[in-house]
VEXGU-858891 format. One record per residue (C-alpha): residue in three letters; y, x negated, z negated. Coordinates in nm, 3 decimals, always signed. Each point is the difference from the previous one (the first is absolute). Layout:
BEGIN
   residu        yy        xx        zz
      ALA         Y         X         Z
...
***
This chain:
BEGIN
   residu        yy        xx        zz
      UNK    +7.096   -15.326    -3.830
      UNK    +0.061    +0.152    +0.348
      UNK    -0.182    -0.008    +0.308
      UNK    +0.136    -0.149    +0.251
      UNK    -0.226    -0.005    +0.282
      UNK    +0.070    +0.206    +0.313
      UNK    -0.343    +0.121    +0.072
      UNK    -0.090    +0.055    -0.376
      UNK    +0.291    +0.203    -0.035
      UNK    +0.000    +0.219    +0.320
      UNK    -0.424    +0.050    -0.015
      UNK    +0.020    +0.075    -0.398
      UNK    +0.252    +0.295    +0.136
      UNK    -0.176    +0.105    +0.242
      UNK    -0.257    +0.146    -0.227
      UNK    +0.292    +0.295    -0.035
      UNK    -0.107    +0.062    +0.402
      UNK    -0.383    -0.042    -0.134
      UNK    +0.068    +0.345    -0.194
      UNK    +0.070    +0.164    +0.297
      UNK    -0.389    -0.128    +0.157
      UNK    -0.156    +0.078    -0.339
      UNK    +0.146    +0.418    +0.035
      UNK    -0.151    +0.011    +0.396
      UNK    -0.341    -0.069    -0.109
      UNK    +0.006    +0.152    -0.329
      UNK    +0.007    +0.321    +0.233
      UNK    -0.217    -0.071    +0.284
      UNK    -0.298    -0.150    -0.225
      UNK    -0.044    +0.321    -0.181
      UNK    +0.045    +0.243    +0.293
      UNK    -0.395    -0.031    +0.064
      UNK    -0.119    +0.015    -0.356
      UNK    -0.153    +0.325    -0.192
      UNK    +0.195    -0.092    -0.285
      UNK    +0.308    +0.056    +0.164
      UNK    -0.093    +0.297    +0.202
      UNK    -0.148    +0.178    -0.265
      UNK    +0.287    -0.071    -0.273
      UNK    +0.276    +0.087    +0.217
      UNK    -0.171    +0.331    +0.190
      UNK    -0.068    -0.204    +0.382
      UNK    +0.359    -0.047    +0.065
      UNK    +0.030    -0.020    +0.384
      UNK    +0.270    +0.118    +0.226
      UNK    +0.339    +0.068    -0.127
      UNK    -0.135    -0.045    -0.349
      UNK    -0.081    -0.403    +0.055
      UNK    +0.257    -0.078    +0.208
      UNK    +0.230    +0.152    -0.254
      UNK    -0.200    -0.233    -0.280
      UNK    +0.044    -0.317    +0.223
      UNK    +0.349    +0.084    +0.087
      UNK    +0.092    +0.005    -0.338
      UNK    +0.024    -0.354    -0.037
      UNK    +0.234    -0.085    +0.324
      UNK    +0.202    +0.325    -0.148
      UNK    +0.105    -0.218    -0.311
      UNK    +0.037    -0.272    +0.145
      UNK    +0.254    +0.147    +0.252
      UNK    +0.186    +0.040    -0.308
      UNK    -0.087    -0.311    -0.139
      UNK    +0.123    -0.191    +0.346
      UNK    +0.374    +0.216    -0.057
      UNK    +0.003    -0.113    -0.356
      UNK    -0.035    -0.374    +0.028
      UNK    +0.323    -0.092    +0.154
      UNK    +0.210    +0.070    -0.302
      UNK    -0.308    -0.156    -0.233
      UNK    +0.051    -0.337    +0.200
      UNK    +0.329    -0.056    -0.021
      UNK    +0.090    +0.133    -0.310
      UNK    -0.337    -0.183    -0.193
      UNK    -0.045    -0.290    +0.255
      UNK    -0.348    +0.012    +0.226
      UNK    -0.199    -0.154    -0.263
      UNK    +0.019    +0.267    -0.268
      UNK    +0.015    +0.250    +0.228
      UNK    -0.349    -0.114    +0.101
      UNK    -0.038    +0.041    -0.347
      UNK    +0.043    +0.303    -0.009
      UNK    -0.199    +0.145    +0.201
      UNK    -0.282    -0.174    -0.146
      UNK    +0.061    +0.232    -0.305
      UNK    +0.055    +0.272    +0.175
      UNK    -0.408    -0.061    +0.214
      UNK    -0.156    -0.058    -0.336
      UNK    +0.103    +0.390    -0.082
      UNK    -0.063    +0.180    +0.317
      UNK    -0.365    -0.215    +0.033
      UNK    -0.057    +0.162    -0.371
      UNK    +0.084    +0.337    +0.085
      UNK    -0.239    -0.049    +0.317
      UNK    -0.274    -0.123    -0.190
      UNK    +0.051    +0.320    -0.314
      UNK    +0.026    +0.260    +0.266
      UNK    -0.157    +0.303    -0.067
      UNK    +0.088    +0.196    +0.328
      UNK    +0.197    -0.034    +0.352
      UNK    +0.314    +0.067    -0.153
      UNK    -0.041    -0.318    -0.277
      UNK    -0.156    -0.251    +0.269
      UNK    +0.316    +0.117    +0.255
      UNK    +0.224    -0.065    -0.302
      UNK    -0.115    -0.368    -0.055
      UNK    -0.041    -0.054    +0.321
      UNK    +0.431    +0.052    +0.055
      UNK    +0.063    -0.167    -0.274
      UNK    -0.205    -0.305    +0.099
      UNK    +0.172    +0.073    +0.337
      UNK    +0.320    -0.014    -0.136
      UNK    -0.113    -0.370    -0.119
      UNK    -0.113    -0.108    +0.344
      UNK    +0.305    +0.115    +0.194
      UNK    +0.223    -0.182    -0.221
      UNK    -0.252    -0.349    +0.013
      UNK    -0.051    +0.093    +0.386
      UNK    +0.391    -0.066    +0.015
      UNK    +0.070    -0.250    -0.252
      UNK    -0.257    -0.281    +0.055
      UNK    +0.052    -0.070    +0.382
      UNK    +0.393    -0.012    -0.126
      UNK    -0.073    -0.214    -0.262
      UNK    -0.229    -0.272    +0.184
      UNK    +0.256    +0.009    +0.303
      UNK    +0.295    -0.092    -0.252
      UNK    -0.227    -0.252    -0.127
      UNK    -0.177    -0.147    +0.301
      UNK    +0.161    -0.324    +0.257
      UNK    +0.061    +0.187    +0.359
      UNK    -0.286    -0.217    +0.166
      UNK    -0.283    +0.138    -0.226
      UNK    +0.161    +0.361    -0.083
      UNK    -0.189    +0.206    +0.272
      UNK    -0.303    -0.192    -0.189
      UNK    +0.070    +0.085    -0.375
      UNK    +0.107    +0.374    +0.090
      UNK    -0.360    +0.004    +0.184
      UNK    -0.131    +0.006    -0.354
      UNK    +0.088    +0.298    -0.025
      UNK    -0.203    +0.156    +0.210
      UNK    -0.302    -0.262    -0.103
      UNK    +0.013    +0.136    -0.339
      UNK    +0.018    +0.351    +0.118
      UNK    -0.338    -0.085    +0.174
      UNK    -0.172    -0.166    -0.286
      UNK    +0.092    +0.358    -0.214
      UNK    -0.158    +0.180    +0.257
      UNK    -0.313    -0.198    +0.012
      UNK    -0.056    -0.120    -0.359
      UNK    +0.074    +0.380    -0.094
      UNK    -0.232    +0.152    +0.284
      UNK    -0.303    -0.230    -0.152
      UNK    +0.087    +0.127    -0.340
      UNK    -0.031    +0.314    +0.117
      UNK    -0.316    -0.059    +0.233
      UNK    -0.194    -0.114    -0.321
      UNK    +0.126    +0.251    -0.242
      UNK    -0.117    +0.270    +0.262
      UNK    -0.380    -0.130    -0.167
      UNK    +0.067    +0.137    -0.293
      UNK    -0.270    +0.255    -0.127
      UNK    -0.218    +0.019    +0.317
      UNK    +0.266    -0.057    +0.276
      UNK    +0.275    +0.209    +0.190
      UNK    -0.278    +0.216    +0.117
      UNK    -0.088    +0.103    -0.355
      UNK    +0.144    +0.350    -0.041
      UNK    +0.007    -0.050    -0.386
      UNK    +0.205    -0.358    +0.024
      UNK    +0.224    -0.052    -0.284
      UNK    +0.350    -0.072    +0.045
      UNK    -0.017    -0.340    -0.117
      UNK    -0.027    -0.041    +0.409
      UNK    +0.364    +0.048    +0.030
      UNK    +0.145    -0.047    -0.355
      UNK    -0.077    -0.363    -0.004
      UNK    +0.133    -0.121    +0.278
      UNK    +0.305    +0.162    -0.069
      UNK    +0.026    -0.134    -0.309
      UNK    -0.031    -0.359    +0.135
      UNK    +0.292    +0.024    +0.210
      UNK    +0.217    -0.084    -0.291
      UNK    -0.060    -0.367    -0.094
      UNK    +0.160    -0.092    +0.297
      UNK    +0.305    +0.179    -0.133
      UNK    -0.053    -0.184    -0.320
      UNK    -0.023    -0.318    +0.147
      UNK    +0.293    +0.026    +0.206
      UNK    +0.209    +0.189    -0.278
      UNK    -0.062    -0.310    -0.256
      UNK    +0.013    -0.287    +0.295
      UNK    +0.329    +0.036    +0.114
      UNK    +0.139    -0.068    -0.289
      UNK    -0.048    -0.406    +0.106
      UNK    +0.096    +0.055    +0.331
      UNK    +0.426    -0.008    +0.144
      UNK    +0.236    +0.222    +0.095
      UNK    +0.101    +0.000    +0.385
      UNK    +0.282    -0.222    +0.008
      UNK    +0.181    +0.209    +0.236
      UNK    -0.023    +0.294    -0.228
      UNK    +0.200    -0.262    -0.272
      UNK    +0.269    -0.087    +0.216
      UNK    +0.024    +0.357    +0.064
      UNK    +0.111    -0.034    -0.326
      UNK    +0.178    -0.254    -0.047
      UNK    -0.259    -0.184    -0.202
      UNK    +0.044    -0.281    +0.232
      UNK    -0.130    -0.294    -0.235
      UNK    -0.339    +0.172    -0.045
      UNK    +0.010    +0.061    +0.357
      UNK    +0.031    -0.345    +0.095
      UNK    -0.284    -0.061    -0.262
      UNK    -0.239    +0.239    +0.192
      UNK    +0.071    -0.108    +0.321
      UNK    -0.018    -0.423    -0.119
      UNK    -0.321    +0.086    -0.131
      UNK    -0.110    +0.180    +0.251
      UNK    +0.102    -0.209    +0.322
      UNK    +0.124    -0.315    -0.137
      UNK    -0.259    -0.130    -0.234
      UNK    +0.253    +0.100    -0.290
      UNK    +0.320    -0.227    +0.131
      UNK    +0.236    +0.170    +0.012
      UNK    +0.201    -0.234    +0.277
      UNK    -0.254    +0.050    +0.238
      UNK    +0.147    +0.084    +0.341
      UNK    -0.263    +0.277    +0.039
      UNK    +0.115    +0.163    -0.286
      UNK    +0.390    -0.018    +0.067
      UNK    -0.015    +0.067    +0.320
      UNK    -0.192    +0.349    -0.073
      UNK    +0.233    +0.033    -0.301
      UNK    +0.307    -0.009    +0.286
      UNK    -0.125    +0.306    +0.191
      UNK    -0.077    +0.178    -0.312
      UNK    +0.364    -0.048    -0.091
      UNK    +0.147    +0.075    +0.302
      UNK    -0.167    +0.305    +0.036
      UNK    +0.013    +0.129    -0.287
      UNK    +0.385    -0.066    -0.005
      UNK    +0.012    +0.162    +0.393
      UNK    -0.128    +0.299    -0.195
      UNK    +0.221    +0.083    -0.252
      UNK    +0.298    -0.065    +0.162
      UNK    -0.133    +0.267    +0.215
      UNK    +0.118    +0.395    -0.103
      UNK    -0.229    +0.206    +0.057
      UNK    -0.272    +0.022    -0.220
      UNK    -0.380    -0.042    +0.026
      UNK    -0.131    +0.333    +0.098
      UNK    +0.305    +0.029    +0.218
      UNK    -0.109    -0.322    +0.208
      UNK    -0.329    +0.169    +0.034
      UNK    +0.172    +0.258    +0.255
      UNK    +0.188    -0.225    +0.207
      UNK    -0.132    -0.001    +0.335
      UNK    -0.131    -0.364    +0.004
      UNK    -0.175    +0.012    -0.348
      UNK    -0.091    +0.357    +0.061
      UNK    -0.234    -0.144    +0.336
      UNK    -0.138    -0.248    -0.237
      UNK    -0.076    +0.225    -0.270
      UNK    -0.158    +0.239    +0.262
      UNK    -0.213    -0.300    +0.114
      UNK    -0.125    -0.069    -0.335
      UNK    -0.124    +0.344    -0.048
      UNK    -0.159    +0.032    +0.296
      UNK    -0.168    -0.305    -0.024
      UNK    -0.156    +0.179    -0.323
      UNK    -0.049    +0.311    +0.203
      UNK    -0.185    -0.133    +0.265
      UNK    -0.222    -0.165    -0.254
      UNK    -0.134    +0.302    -0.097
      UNK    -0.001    +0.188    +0.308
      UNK    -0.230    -0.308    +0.149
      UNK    -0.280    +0.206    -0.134
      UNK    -0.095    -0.271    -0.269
      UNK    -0.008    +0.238    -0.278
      UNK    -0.249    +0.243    +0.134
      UNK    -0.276    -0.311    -0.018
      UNK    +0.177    -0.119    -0.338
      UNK    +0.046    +0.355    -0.157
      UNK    -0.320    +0.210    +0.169
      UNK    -0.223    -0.231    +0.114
      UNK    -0.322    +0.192    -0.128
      UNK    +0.107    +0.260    +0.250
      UNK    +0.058    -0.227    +0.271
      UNK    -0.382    -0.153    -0.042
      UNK    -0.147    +0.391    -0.067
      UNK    +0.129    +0.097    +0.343
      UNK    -0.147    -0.341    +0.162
      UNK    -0.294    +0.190    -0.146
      UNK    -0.127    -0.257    -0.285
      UNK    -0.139    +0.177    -0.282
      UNK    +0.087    -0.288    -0.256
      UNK    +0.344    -0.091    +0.096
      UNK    +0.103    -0.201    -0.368
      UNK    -0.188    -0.348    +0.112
      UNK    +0.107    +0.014    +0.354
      UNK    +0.340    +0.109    -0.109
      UNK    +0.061    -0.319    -0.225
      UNK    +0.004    -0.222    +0.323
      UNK    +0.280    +0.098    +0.116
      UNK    +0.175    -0.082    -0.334
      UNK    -0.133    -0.335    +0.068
      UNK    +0.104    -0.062    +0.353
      UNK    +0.389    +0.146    -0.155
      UNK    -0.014    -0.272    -0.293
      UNK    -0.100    -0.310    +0.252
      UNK    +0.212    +0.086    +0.299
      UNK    +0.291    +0.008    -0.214
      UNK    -0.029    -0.363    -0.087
      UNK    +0.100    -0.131    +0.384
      UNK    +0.285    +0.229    -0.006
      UNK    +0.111    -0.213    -0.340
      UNK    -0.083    -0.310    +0.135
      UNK    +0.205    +0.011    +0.349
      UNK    +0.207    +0.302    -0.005
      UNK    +0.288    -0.287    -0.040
      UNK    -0.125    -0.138    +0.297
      UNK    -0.115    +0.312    +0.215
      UNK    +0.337    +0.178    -0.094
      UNK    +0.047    +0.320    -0.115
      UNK    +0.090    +0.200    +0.328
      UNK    -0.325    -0.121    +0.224
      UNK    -0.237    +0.039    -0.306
      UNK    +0.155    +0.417    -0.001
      UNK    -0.046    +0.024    +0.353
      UNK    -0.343    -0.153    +0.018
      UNK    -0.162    +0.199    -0.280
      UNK    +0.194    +0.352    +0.099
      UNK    -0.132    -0.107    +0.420
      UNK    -0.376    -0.040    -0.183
      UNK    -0.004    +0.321    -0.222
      UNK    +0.119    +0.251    +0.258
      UNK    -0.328    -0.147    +0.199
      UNK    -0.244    +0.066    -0.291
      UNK    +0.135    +0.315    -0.044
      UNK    +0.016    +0.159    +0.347
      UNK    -0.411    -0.163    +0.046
      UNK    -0.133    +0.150    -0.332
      UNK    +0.192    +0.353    +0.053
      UNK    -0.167    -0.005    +0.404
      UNK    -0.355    -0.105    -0.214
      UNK    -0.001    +0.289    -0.188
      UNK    +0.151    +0.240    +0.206
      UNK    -0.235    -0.057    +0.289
      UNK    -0.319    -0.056    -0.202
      UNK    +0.080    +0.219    -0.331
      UNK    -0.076    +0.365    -0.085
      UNK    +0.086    +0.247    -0.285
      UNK    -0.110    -0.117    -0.345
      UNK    -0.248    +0.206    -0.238
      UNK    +0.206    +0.302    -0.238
      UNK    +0.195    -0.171    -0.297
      UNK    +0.033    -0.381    +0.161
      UNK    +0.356    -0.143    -0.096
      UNK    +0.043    -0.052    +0.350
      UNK    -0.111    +0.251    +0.270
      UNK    -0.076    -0.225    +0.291
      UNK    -0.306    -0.286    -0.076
      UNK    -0.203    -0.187    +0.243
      UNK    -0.375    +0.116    -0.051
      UNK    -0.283    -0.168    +0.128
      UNK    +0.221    -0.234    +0.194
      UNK    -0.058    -0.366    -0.177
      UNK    +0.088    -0.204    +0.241
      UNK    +0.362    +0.187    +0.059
      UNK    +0.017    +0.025    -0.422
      UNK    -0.012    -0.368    -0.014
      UNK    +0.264    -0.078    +0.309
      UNK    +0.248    +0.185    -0.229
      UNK    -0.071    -0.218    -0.297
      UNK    +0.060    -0.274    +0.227
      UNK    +0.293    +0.124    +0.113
      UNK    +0.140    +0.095    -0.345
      UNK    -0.098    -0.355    -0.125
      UNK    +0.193    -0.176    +0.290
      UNK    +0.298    +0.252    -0.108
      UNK    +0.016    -0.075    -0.305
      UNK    -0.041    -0.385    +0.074
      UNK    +0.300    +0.084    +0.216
      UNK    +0.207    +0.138    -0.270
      UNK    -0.085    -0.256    -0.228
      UNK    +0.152    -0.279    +0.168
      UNK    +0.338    +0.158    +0.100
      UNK    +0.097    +0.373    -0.077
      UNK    -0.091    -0.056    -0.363
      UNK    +0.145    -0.341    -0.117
      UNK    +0.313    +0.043    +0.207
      UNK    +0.075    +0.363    -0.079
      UNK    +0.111    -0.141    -0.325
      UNK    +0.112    -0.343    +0.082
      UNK    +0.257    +0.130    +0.313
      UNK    +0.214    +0.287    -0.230
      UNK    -0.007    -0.252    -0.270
      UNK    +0.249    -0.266    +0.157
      UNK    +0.219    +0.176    +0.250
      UNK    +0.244    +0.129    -0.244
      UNK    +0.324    -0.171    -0.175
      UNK    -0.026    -0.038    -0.342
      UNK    +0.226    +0.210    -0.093
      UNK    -0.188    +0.275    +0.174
      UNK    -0.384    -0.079    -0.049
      UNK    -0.119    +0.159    -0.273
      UNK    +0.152    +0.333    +0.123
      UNK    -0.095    -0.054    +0.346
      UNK    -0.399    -0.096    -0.085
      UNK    +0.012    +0.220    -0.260
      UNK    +0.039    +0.261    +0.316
      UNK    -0.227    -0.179    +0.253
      UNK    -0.249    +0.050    -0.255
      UNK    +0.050    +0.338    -0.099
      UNK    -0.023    +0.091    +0.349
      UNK    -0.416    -0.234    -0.039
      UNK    -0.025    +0.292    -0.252
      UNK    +0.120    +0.279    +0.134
      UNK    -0.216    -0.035    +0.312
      UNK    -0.279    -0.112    -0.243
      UNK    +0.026    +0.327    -0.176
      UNK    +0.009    +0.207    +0.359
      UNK    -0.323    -0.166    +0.078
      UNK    -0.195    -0.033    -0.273
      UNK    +0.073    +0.411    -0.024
      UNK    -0.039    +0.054    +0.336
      UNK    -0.350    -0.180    +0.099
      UNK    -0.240    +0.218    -0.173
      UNK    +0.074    +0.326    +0.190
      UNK    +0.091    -0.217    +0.320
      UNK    -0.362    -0.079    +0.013
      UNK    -0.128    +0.308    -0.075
      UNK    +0.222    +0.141    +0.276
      UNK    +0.073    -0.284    +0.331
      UNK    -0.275    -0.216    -0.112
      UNK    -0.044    -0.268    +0.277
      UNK    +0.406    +0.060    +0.150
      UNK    +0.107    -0.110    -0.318
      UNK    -0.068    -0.304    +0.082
      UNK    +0.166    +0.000    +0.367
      UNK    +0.297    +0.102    -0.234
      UNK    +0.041    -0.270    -0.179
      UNK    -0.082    -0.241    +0.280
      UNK    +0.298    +0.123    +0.186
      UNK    +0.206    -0.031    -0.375
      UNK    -0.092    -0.353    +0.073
      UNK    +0.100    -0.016    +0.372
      UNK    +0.359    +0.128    -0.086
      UNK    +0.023    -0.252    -0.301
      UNK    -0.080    -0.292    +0.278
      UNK    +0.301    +0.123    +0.208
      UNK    +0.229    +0.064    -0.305
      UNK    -0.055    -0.399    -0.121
      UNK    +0.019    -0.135    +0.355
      UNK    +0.363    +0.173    +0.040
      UNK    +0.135    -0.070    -0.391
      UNK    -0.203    -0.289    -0.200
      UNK    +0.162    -0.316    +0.070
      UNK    -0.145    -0.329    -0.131
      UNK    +0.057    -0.061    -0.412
      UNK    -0.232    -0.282    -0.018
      UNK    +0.177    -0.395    -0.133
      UNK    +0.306    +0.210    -0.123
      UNK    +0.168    -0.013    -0.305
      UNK    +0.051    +0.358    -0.137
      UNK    +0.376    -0.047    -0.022
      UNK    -0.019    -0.060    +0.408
      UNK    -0.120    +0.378    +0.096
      UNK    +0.325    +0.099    +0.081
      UNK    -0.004    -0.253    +0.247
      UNK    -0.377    +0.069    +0.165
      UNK    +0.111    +0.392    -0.011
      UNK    +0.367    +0.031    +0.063
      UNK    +0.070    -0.236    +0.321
      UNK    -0.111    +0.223    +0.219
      UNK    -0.283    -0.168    +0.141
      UNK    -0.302    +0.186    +0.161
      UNK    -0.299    +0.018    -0.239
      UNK    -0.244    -0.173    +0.254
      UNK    +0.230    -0.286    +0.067
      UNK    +0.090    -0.062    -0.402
      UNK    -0.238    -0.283    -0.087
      UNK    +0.095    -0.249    +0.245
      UNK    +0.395    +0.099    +0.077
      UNK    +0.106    -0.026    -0.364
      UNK    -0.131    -0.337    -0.041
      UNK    -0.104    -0.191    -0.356
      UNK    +0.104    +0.089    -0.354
      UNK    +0.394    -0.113    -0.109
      UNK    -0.163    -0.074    -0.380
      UNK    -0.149    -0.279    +0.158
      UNK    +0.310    -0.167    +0.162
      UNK    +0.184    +0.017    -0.309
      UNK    -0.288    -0.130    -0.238
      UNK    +0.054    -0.314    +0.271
      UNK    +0.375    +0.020    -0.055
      UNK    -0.079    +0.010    -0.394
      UNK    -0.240    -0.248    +0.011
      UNK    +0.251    -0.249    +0.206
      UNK    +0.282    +0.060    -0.256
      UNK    +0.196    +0.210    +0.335
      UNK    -0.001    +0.261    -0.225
      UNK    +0.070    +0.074    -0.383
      UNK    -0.115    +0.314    -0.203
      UNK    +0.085    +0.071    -0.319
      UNK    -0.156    +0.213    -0.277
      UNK    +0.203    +0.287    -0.134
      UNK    +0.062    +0.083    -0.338
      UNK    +0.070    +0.332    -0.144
      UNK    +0.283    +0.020    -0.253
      UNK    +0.065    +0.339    -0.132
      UNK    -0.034    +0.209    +0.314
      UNK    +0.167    -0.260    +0.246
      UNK    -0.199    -0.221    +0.231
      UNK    +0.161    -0.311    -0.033
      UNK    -0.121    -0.342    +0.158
***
């Protein structure tokens, strides 16, 4: 038996981006805790960020790797894979005995999430009809946030064990078992897919063109495999695919031509400006963040935020298909510049340096009121984030690319996610202890220039077919005037065309290696 519903697919999957959420807060739960501190000699500076950056550093690698994974194995096993490949890192993690064993298990779990981080939004875009894909990509990011939060709760609880985090004897049963949980997801989504389809693009790829019909009949057409829905999307998938090879150069090759190299350069810097918003100091570090607002107990107060990320995301789901992607980018980049540039002026004008041997140097003291406008502030951020930056950072670089091209070309949009990932997560710690408050003015103007960069390059993506990016990027029409000067989607006037017998599509067949109607 196969599953054959859209959602049921694409939100089982997504539990490969939930991975990713369960890693942040398996980190920034423990930062606070005795246990940890004591275990691993107060790692602070250098020494953390090197810890935390650990993870992004694998799956940098991981996000290289999965291009040849998913399209040699298909999407699905790929997905697999990587499930196999968390369950070992998360053991290693939960073993360690020093810095040097958690780092290790924490690449190698890394290496898992860069190739999910790819994979999934692939997979659910290859699966997903155009006017709900911005929608089932968006899970994405949900499940990301439900990692985070389930994970950080985990951790808030375990941080009881034997007297609290303030006990200077706590065992490290604080860290070890949350770090241990993190692998029945794995398990779950290891044994799962085996019920679940193959992306039916990924079959015709290969010329498996019954089973793709198959996937796509039961996916779109109620399982009929007449319906005009289903031809009609089997036509572009055709066409393209047999544009493509008749082309001669081959896949990397396309990736440097000048108009796939702007949209590959797009993609990435979608991904970069995703983590240069500043949404991983808050994800990664907030315990700092909260200790230089100057609250003493920063793990309650710290879990709201995870809240607020998990909720917000749900509107972007719901309407990003009807908000569009390039608004929804501009919006949330307009609103976290603001909350940037009016928490760094907070605590620059009201702040002062922070007592000998604080992970950050600059803390408001004796200042509630000013303390609690930054939480504000950082809440609204991250409610900010939540319902644009986040979801659509992985939605956008999933559906702008030809097929022939995609896995490649995300596979590079998301090691460049990682690669900035890495920078940061490395790079907080002793930016706090050094800039303090002008960090933040940093990465408020990060979010200023990403504003500009998307008003100038992101055209609309939203009702389209995948097989019609060329189209939205390559006819030379402004960004800002995309939406409304390309018009409606050309799957639906030939589903019409099917439907009123106009038009007649056939199934291939594969004999031997010819294609053959």
């Amino acid at each position: 038996m196969t599953v054959t519903n859209v959602y049921l697919i694409c939100g089982f999957a997504a539990i490969g981006g939930g991975l990713f959420g369960l890693d942040i807060s398996s980190m920034s739960g423990v930062l606070g805790t005795q246990a940890y501190i004591r275990y691993f000699n107060n790692p602070l500076s250098y020494r953390q960020g090197g810890i935390t950056a650990s993870m992004p550093a694998g799956s940098f690698a991981g996000a290289l790797a999965s291009s040849f994974l998913a399209d040699k194995y298909s999407r699905k096993v790929t997905i697999q894979i990587a499930s196999v490949i968390w369950i070992i890192g998360a053991i290693l993690q939960t073993a360690s005995q020093n810095v040097g064993m958690l780092c290790a298990g924490r690449v190698i779990a890394g290496l898992s999430i860069g190739i999910a981080s790819s994979v999934v939004p692939i997979y659910q875009a290859e699966i997903a009809p155009k006017e709900i894909r911005g929608r089932i990509i968006s899970m994405q990011q949900w499940a990301i946030t439900w990692g985070i939060l389930i994970q950080f709760f985990i951790q808030y609880g375990a941080s009881f064990i034997d007297g609290g985090p303030k006990n200077p004897t706590q065992s490290t049963a604080a860290f070890r078992i949350p770090w241990g949980l993190q692998m029945i997801p794995a398990f779950i989504l290891l044994i799962g897919l085996i019920w679940f389809p193959k992306s039916p693009r990924w079959l015709a790829s290969k010329d498996r063109w019954d089973d793709a019909v198959r996937v796509l009949a039961d996916l779109h057409g109620k399982g009929d495999t007449s319906h005009p829905k289903v031809l009609a999307e089997l036509q572009e998938i055709r066409e393209v695919i047999e544009f493509e090879r008749q082309q001669s150069t081959t896949s990397y090759q396309q990736l440097l031509e000048p108009k796939m190299a702007r949209r590959v350069f797009l993609g990435m810097s979608v991904q970069m400006w995703s983590q240069l918003s500043g949404m991983n100091v808050l994800m990664y570090y907030i315990v700092y963040v909260m200790q230089g607002a100057g609250i003493t107990n920063p793990l309650l107060p710290s879990s709201i935020q995870y809240v607020i990320n998990t909720v917000l995301t749900l509107p972007a789901i719901l309407f990003v298909d009807r908000w569009g992607r390039r608004p929804t980018l501009l919006a949330g980049a307009f609103m976290m510049m603001t909350c940037l540039f009016i928490s760094g002026s907070i605590q620059g004008a009201y702040g002062q340096p922070a007592p000998p041997g604080s992970a950050n140097t600059w803390q408001l003291i004796n200042k509630p009121a000013q303390g609690k406008a930054v939480i504000a502030v950082s809440y609204i951020f991250v409610a900010a984030f939540a319902t644009s930056w986040g979801p659509i950072s992985w939605t956008y670089p999933a559906e702008i690319y030809p097929s022939r091209i995609r896995a490649k070309a995300v596979s590079l949009a998301t090691a460049s996610c990682w690669a900035w990932n890495t920078a940061l997560a490395f790079a907080v710690p002793p930016l706090l202890s050094s800039i303090n408050w002008k960090m933040y003015m940093i990465f408020g103007a990060f979010n200023g220039a990403a504003f500009i960069h998307m008003f100038l390059t992101a055209p609309e993506t939203k009702g389209r077919t995948l097989e019609e990016m060329d189209e939205v990027f390559d006819t030379g029409i402004p960004a800002w005037r995309s939406n409304k000067a390309l018009g409606g989607s050309r799957l639906d006037e030939l589903e019409r065309q099917i439907e009123e017998k106009q038009v007649t599509v056939e199934i291939p067949v594969v004999v031997g290696k010819e294609d053959k109607v």
